[in-house]
C-alpha positions in Angstrom: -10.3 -19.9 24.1 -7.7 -21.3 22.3 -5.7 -17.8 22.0 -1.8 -17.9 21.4 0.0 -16.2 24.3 4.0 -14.3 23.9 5.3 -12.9 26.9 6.7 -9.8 25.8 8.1 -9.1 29.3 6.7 -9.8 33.3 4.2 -7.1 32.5 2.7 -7.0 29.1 1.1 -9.9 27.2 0.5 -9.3 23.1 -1.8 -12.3 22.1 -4.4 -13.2 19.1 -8.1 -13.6 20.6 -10.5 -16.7 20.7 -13.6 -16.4 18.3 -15.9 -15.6 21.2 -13.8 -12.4 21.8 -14.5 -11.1 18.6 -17.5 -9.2 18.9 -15.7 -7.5 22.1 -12.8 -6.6 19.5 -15.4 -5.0 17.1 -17.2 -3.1 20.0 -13.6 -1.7 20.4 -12.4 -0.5 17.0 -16.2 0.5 16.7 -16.2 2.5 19.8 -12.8 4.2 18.6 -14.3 5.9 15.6 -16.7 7.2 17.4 -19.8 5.3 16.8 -22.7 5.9 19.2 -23.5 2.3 20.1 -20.6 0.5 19.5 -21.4 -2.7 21.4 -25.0 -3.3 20.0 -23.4 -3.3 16.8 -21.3 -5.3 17.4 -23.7 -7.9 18.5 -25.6 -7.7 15.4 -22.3 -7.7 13.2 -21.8 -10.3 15.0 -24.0 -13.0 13.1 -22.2 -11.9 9.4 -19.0 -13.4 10.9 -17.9 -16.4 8.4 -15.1 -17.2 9.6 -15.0 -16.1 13.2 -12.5 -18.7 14.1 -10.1 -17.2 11.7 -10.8 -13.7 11.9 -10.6 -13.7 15.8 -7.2 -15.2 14.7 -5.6 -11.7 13.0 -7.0 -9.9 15.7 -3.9 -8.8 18.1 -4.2 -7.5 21.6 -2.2 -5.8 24.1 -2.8 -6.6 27.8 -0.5 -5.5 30.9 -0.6 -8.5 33.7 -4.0 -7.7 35.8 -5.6 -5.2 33.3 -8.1 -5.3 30.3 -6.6 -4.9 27.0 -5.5 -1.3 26.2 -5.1 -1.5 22.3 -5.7 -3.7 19.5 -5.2 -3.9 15.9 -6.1 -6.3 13.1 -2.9 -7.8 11.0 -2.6 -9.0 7.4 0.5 -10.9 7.8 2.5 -11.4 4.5 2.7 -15.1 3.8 6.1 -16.7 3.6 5.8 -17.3 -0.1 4.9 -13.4 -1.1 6.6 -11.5 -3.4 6.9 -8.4 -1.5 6.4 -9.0 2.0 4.2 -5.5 3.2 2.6 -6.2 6.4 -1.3 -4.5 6.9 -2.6 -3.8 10.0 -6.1 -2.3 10.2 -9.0 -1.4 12.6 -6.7 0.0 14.9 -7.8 1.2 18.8 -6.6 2.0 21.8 -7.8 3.3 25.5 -6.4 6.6 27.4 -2.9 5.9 25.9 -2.1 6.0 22.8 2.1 5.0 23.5 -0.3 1.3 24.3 -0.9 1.5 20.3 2.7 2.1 20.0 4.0 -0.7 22.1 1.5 -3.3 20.2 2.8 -2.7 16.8 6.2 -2.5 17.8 6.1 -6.0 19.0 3.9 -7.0 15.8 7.1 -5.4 13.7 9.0 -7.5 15.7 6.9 -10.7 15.0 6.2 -10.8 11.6 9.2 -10.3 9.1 8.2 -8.0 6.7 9.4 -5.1 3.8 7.0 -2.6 4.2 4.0 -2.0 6.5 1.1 0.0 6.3 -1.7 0.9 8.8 -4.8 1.5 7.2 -7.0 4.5 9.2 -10.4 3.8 8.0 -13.2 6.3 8.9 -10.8 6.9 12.4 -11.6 10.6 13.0 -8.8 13.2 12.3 -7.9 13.9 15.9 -6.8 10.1 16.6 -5.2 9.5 13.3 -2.9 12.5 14.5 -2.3 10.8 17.8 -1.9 7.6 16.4 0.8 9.2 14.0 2.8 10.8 17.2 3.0 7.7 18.5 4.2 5.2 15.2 6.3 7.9 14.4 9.2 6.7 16.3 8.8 3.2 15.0 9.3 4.9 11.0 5.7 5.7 10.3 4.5 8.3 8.4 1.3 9.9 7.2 -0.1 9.2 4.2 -3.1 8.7 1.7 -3.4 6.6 -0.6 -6.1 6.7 -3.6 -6.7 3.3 -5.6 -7.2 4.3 -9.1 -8.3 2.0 -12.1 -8.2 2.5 -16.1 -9.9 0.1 -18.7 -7.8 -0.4 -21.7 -10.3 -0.4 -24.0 -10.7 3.5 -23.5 -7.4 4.7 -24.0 -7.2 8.4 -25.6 -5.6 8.9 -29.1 -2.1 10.5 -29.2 -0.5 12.5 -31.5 3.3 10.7 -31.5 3.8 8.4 -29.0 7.2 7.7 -26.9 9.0 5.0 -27.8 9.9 2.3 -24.8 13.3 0.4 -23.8 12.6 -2.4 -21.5 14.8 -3.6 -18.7 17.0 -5.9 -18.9 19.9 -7.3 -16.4 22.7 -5.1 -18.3 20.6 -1.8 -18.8 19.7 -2.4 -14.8 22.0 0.5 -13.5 21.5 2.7 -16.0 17.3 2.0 -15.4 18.2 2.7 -11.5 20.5 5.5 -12.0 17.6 7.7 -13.8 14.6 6.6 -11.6 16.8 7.5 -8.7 17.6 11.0 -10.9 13.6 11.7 -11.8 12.6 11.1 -7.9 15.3 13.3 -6.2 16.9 10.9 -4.1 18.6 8.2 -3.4 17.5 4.2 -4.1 19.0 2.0 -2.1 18.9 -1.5 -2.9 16.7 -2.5 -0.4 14.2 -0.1 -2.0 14.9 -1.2 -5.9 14.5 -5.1 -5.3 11.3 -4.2 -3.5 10.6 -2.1 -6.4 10.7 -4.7 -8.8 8.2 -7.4 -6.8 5.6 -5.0 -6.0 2.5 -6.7 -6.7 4.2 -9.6 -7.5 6.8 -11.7 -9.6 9.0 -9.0 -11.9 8.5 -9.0 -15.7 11.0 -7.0 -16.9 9.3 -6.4 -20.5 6.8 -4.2 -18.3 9.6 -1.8 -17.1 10.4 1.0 -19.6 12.3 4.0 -20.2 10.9 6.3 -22.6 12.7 7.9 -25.0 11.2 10.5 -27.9 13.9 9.0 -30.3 15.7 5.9 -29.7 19.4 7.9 -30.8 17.7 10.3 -27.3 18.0 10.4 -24.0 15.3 8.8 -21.5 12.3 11.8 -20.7 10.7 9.0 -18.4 9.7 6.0 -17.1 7.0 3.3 -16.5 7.4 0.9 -14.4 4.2 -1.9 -14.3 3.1 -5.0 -12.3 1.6 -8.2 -14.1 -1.2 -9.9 -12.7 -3.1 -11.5 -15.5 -1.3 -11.7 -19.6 -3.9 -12.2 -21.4 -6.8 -10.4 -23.7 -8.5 -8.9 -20.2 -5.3 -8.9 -18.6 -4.6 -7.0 -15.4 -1.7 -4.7 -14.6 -0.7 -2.6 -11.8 1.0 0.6 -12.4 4.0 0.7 -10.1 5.9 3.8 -10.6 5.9 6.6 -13.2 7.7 9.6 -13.9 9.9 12.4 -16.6 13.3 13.2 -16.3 14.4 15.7 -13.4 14.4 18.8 -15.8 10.7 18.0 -17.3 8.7 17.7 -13.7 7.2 21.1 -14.3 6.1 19.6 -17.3 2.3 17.6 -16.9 1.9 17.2 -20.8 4.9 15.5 -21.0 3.6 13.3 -18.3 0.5 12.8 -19.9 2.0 11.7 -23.1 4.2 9.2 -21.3 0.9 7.9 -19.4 -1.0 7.4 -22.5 1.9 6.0 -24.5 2.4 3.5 -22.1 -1.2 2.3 -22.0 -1.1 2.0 -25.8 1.2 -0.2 -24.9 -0.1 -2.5 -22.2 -3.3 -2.3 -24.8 -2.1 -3.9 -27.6 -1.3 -6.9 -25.5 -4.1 -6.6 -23.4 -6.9 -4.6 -25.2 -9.9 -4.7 -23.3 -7.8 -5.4 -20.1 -7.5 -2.9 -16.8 -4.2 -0.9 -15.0 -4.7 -0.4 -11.3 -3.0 2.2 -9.1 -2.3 3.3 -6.0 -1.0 6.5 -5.3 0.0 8.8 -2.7 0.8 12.6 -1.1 4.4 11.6 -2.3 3.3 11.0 -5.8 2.2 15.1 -6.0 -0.8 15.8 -8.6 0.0 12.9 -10.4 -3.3 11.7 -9.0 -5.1 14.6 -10.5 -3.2 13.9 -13.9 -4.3 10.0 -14.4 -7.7 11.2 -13.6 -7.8 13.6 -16.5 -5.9 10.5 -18.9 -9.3 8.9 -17.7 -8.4 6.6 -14.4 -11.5 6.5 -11.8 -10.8 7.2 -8.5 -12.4 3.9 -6.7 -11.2 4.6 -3.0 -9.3 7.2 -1.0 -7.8 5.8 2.6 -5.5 7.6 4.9 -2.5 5.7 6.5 0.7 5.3 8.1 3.2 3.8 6.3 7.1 2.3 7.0 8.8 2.0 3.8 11.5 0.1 3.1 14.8 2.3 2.8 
C-alpha cells in the first residue's frame, strides 16, 4: 500500500496509510463524533476524494504489533521553508483508550520539528474533547477556542482623535518587548517574541506599533499586524493587540486603539481586509472587535502547545 512504517519500539508501529485505507480512516474520525452510520459515509465521501493519494498521506495511525489501529489523527506538517513553523493536527480518534491518542501525537511531536501545534476538535462532542484534553495535557496542551474574525477596510468607523503610532524598529525592540510583556502580565521569552514577529509570515516591522496619545507620552498600547498582500485590497492579519497594564479595565480605550489602527492599515490598503483569530486568553476582546464591526466567520475549539 505503499504506507511509510517507523518503529517506535517492539510494540507499537506509528505509520501514514495507503489511499485505499482512507475511507476506513474517515469511517473512524466519523464514528468518533458520533455519527450514526459512519462507514456508509464514508463510502460515499469516498468518491469526492481528489487527491486520495495525498490525503491518505497526512493521515497518521497508531497500531500495537498484532492489533488494529487504536487512534489516528490527520497532520498539517509545517513545511521546511515556513515562517512560523505551527504544526495542525485534525480529525482526531481513538478506541477504548484515550492514553493511545496520547502516545500518537507524542511521537508526531517528536517527528515533525515544529513552534507551536494546535489540534483542531471539530464538531468532537464535549465529553471526548475533555478526555482528549486529560490526555495531551502532559504533553503541554491546553484547551482553547479559537474564533476567526474578519474586517473590511472600507467600513472603518469615524473617530474623534485618533492615537498616534511608533513603529518598530531594531533599536526601539526592547523597549517594544518590555511593554507588550508589561500589558500581557507575564513574561516573553525569546522563544515566544521571535515567534511573535513571523506569525503569519515574514515580519514587517512598519506594521508593529506602539500607540501613544502624544508623541512627548507614554505608550497606552499596541498593535501588532501580519502582511499578506500590500496593495489597494491588501490583506492583513491582526496579530496581537492591547493598552497599557493600568488601562485593561478600560474597553474604550481599546476601541479607540482598534479603530486607530485600521485607519491606518486603510490608508494603505483602503478597500482591503484584517483577519483575526482570537482566543479564551484574549478575554472579551472578541466581543470588542465585533462591536468595531469584525464578523465572526468561524468558532473552533482546540488544544494548543505554545511556544514558551
Amino acid at each position: 500500500m505503499g504506507a511509510r512504517v517507523r518503529r517506535v519500539d517492539w510494540l507499537t508501529v506509528i505509520r501514514s496509510l495507503g489511499s485505499d485505507e482512507l475511507p476506513w480512516f474517515v469511517g473512524r474520525a466519523l464514528a468518533f463524533l458520533g455519527h450514526p452510520d459512519p462507514h456508509g459515509m464514508s463510502l460515499r465521501l469516498s468518491g469526492r476524494f481528489r487527491d486520495p493519494r495525498g490525503d491518505a498521506g497526512a493521515c497518521h495511525v497508531l497500531a500495537r504489533e498484532g492489533e488494529a489501529p487504536s487512534a489516528g489523527v490527520v497532520v498539517q506538517a509545517p513545511d521546511p521553508d515556513d515562517d512560523a513553523r505551527n504544526l495542525v493536527l485534525s480529525s482526531p480518534w481513538h478506541e477504548e483508550d484515550a492514553a493511545d491518542a496520547h502516545d500518537l501525537v507524542a511521537s508526531l511531536l517528536a517527528r515533525f520539528p515544529h513552534e507551536s501545534a494546535v489540534l483542531r476538535l471539530d464538531a468532537v462532542p464535549a465529553d471526548r474533547r475533555r478526555a482528549l484534553a486529560a490526555a495531551l495535557e502532559p504533553l503541554g496542551f491546553e484547551v482553547d477556542e479559537t474564533r476567526s474574525l474578519r474586517f473590511d477596510l472600507s467600513q472603518v468607523p469615524p473617530i474623534g482623535s485618533p492615537l498616534l503610532f511608533e513603529a518598530w524598529s531594531l533599536g526601539s525592540d526592547k523597549r517594544f518587548r518590555e511593554f507588550y510583556a508589561a500589558a500581557e502580565g507575564r513574561d516573553v521569552s525569546d522563544a515566544g517574541w521571535a515567534y511573535l514577529k513571523r506569525r503569519h509570515g515574514p515580519f514587517h516591522p512598519d506594521l508593529w506599533f506602539l500607540a501613544r496619545e502624544t508623541l512627548d507620552q507614554k505608550p497606552v498600547g499596541y498593535a501588532f499586524f501580519g502582511l499578506g498582500q500590500r496593495r489597494v485590497d491588501g490583506r492583513y492579519t491582526l496579530d496581537a493587540v492591547g493598552v497599557a497594564g493600568e488601562l485593561r479595565s478600560d474597553s474604550t480605550m481599546l476601541r479607540r486603539l482598534v479603530i486607530s489602527a485600521l485607519q491606518e492599515l486603510s490608508s494603505f490598503s483602503p478597500v482591503g481586509v484584517v483577519e483575526a483569530e482570537v482566543s479564551l486568553l484574549d478575554g472579551k476582546l472578541g466581543d470588542l472587535l465585533r462591536l468595531v464591526g469584525f464578523t465572526q466567520v468561524s468558532r473552533t475549539p482546540v488544544l494548543v502547545k505554545r511556544p514558551r
